[in-house]
VOMARMAR-400314 format. One record per residue (C-alpha): residue number from 1; x, y, z. Coordinates in Angstrom, 2 decimals. Layout:
! VOMARMAR-400314
r seq:NUM; u:X; v:Y; w:Z
...
END
This chain:
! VOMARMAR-400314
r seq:1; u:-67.81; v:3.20; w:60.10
r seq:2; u:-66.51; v:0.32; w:57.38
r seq:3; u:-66.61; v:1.39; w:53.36
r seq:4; u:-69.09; v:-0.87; w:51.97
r seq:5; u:-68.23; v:-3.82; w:50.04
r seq:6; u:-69.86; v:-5.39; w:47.44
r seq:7; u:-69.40; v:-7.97; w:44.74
r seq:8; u:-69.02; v:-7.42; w:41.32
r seq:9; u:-68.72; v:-9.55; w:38.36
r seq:10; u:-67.79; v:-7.78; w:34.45
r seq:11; u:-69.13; v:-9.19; w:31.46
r seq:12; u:-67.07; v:-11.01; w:29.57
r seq:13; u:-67.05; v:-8.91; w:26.74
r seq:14; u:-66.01; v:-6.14; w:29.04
r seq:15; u:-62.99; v:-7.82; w:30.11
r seq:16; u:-60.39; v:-5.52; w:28.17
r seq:17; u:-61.49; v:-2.81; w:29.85
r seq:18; u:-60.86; v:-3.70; w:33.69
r seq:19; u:-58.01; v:-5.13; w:35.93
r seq:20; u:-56.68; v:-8.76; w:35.36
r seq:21; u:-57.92; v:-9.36; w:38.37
r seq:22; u:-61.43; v:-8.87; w:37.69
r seq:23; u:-61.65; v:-10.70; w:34.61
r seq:24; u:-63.54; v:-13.77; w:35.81
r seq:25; u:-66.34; v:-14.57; w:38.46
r seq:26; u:-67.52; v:-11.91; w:41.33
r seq:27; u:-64.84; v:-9.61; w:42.79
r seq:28; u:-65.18; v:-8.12; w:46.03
r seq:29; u:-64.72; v:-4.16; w:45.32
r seq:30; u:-64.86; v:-2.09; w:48.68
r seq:31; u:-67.05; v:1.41; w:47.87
r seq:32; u:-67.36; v:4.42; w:49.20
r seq:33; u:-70.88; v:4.16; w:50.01
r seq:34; u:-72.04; v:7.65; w:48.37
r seq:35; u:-70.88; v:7.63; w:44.95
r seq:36; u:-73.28; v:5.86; w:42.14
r seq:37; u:-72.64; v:2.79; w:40.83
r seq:38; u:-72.36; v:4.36; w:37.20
r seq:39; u:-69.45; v:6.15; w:39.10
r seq:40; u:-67.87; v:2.96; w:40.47
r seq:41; u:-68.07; v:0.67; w:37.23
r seq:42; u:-66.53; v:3.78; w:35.17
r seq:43; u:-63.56; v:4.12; w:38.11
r seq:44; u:-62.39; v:0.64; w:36.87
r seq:45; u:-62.70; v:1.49; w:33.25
r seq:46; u:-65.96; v:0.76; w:31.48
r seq:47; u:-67.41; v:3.64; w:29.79
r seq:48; u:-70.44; v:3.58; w:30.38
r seq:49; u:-71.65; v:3.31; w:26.51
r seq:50; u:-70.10; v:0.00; w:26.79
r seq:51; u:-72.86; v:-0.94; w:29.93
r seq:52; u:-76.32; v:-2.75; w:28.82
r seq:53; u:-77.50; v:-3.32; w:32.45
r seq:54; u:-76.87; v:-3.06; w:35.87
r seq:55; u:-78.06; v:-5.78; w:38.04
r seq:56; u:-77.91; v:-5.73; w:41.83
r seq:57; u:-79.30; v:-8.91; w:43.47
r seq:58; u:-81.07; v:-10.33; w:40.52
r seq:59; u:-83.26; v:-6.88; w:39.46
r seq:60; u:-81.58; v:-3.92; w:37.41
r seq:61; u:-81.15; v:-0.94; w:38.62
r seq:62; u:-80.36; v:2.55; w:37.13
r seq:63; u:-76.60; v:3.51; w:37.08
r seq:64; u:-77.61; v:6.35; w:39.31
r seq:65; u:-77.95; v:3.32; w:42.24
r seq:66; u:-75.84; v:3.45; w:45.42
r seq:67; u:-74.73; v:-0.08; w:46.16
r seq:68; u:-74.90; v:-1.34; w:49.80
r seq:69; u:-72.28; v:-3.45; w:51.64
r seq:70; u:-73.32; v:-7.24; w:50.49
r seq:71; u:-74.81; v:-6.31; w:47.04
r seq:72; u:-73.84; v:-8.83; w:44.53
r seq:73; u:-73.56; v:-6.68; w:41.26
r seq:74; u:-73.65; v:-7.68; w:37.78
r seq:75; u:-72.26; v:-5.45; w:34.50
r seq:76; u:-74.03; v:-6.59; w:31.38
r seq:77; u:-72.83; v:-5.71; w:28.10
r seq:78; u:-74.90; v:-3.71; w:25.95
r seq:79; u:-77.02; v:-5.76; w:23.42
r seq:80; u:-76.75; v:-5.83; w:19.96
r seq:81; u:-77.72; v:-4.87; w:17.70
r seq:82; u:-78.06; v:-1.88; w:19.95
r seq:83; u:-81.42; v:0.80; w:19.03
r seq:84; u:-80.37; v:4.36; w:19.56
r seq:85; u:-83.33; v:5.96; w:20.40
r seq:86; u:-84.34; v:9.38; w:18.55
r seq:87; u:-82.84; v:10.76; w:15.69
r seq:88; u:-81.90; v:8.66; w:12.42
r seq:89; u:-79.20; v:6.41; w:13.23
r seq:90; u:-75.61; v:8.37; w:12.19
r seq:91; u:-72.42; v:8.72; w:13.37
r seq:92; u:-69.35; v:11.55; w:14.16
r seq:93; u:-65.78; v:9.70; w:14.20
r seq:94; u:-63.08; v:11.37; w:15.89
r seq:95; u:-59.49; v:12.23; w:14.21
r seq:96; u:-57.65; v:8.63; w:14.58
r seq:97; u:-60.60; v:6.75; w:12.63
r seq:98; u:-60.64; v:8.12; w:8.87
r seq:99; u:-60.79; v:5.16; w:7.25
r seq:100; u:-63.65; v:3.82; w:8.84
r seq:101; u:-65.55; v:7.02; w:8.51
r seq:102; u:-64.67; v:6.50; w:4.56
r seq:103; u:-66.48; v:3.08; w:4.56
r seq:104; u:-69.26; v:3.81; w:5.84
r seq:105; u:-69.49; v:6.54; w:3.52
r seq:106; u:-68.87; v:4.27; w:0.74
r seq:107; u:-71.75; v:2.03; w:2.64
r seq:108; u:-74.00; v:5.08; w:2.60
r seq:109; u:-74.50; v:5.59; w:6.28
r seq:110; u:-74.18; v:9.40; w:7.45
r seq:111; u:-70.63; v:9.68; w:8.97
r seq:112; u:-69.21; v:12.97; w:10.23
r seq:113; u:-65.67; v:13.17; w:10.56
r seq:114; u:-63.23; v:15.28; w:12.00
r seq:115; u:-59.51; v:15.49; w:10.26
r seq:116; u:-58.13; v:17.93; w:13.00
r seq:117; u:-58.02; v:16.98; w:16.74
r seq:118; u:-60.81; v:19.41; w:18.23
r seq:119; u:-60.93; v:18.40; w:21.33
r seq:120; u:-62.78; v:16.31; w:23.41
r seq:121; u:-65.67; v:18.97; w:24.38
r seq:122; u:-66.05; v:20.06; w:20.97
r seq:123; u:-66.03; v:16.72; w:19.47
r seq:124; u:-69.13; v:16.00; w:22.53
r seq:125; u:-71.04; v:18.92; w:21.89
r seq:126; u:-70.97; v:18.08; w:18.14
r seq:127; u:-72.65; v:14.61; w:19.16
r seq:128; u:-75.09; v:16.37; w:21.24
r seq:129; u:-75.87; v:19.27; w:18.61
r seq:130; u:-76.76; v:17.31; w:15.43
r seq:131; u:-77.47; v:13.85; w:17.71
r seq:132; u:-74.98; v:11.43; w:16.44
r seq:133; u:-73.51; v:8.67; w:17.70
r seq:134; u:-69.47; v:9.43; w:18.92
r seq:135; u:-67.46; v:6.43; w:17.56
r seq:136; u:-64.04; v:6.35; w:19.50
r seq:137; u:-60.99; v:4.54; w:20.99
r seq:138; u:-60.74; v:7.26; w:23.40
r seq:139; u:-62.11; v:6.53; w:26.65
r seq:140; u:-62.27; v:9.48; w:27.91
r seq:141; u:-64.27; v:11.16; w:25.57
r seq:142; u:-66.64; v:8.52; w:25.85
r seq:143; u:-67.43; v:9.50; w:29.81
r seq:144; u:-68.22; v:13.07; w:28.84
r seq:145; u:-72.15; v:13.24; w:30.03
r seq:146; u:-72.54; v:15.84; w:27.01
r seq:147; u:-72.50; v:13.13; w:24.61
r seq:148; u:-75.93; v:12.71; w:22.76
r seq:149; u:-74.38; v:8.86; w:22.43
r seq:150; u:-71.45; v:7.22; w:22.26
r seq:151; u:-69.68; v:3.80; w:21.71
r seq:152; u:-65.50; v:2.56; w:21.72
r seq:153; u:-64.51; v:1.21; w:18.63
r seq:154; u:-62.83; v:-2.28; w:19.72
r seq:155; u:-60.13; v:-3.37; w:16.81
r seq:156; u:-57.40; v:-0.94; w:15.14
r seq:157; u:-57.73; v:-2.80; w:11.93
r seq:158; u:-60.49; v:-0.61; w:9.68
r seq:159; u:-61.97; v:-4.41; w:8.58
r seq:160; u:-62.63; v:-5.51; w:12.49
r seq:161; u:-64.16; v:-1.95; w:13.03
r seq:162; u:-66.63; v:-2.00; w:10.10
r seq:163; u:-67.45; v:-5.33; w:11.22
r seq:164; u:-68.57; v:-4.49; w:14.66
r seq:165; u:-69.93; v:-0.97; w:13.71
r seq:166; u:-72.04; v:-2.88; w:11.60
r seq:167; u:-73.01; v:-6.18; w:13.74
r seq:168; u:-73.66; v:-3.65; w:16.59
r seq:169; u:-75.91; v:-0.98; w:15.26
r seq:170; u:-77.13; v:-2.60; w:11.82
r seq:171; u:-77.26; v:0.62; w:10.17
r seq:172; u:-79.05; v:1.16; w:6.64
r seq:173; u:-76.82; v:0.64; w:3.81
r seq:174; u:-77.17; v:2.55; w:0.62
r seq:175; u:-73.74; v:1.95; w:-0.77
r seq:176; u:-72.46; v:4.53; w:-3.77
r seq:177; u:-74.80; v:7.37; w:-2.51
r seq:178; u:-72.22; v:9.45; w:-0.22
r seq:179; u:-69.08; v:11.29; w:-0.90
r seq:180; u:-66.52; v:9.41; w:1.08
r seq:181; u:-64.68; v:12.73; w:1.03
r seq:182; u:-67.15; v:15.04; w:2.86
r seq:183; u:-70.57; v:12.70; w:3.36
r seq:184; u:-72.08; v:14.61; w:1.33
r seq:185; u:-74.94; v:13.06; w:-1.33
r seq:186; u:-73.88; v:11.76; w:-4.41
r seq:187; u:-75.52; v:12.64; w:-8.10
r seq:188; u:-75.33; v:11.36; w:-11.58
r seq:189; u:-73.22; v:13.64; w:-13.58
r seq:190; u:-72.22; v:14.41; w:-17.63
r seq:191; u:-68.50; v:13.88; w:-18.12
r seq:192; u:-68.94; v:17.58; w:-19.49
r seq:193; u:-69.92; v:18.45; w:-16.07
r seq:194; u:-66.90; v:16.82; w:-14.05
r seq:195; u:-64.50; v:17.54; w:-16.93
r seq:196; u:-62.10; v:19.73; w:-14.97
r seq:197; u:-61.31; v:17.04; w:-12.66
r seq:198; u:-60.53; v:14.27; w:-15.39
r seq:199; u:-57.01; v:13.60; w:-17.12
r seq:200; u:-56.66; v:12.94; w:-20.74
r seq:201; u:-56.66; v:8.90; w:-19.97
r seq:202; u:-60.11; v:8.77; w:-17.74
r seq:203; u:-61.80; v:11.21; w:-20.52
r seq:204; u:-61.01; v:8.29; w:-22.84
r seq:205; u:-61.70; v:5.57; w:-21.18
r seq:206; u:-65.02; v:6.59; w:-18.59
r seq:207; u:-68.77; v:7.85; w:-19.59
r seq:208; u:-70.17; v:7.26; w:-16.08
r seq:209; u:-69.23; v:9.92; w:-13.25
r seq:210; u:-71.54; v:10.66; w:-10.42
r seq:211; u:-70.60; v:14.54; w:-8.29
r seq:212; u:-70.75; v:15.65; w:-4.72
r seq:213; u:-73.28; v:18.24; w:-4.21
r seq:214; u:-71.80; v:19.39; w:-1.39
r seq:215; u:-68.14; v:19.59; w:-2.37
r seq:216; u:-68.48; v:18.69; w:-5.97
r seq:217; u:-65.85; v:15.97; w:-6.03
r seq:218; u:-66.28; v:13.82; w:-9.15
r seq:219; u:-66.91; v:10.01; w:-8.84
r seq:220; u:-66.35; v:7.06; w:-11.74
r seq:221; u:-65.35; v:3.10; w:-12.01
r seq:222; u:-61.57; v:3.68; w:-11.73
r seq:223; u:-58.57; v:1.15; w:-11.00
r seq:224; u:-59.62; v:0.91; w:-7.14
r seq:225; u:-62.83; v:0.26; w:-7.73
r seq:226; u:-63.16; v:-3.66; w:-7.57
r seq:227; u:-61.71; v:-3.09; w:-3.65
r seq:228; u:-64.36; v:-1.00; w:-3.01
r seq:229; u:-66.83; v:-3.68; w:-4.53
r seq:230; u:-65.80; v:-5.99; w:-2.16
r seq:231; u:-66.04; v:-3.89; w:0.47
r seq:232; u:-69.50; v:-3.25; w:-0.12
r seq:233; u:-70.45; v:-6.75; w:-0.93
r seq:234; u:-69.40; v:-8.06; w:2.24
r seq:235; u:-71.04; v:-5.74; w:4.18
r seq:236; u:-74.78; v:-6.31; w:2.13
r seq:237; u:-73.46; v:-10.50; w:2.93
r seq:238; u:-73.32; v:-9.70; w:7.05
r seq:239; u:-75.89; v:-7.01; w:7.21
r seq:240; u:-77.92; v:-10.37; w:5.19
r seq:241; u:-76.16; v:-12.96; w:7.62
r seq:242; u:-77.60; v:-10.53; w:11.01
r seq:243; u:-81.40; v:-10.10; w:9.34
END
């Protein structure tokens, strides 16, 4: 008996993901008639966070479906902005995307972050325990099925990747209210309070200082603070742009 062939066209926007080959129009893909077709799309690449629908013949069908020699298959991209279902929206970032987990810190959106490489299954079972969404570049972790949610992080460049976090979930922003050190909240503090972490020159020259309570890291307007500014300006400007 013949494997099953279908035809299967990728999103666009999935393109990066799969074989030259597929990159435009239907495909003919020969199956092995049992496996799912969640199974088959992530065999060519696609995690499966990346998916929005699966269409066989015109009607979608759950990623669970076993596709049937003929079927003409279509792989949508999810849509944004994209509602994660559940717990408030908020996010765990795995070791190689610190800066980003900083910025949206800075933005005010719960981040988790993890400095050491943990693993994939811990890094999963994190998501899962305190519901989160994994933010990654790493494929594979993005396949595990213990992941509460999940999404790949497109660009290197920590501008691109704010940008699409942003576009794609539309998180709420309450910039200056997290400690981009630890995510902890942020609270107004007396210099007197913060005055072990402050050198003779920011004593002088500061009377505004806001202080972890997790951590207790001390916050105030110093020399990198206009970037910062900008940083949260243009993400108020697209959040504004998307509304």
């Amino acid at each position: 008996m013949s494997a099953p062939e279908i035809h299967l066209e990728i999103a666009p926007e999935l393109a990066l993901f799969v074989p030259h080959g597929r990159r435009s129009g239907a495909t003919p893909l020969v199956t092995d008639g049992v496996s799912s077709l969640g199974h088959v799309v992530e065999s060519l690449g696609v995690p499966l966070t990346e998916v929005g629908a699966l269409e066989v013949d015109g009607r979608e069908v759950p990623v669970s479906y076993v596709a049937k020699a003929g079927d003409s298959v279509r792989v949508k991209a999810v849509e944004r902005p994209q509602r994660v279902p559940g717990a408030p929206l908020r996010f765990l970032l795995d070791v190689h995307l610190g800066t980003l987990a900083r910025r949206l810190r800075l933005l005010g959106v719960d981040t988790a972050y993890e400095s050491t490489d943990i693993g994939d299954p811990a890094l999963a079972a994190r998501s899962a325990a305190e519901q989160r969404v994994m933010l990654s570049r790493d494929r594979g972790l993005l396949r595990r099925r213990e992941l509460w949610a999940g999404a790949y992080v497109y660009s290197t460049r920590p501008e691109d990747q704010l940008r699409d976090v942003l576009e794609r979930f539309r998180p709420e922003l309450h910039p200056w209210t997290r400690c981009t050190a630890c995510n902890g909240l942020l609270k107004e503090a007396t210099k007197e309070e913060v005055a072990d972490q402050l050198q003779g020159g920011t004593q002088r020259s500061y009377d505004v200082f806001a202080q972890c309570q997790e951590c207790g890291r001390a916050y105030w307007k110093g020399a990198h603070h206009e970037q910062l500014v900008a940083i949260v300006e243009r993400a108020i400007a697209l959040r504004s742009e998307r509304s």
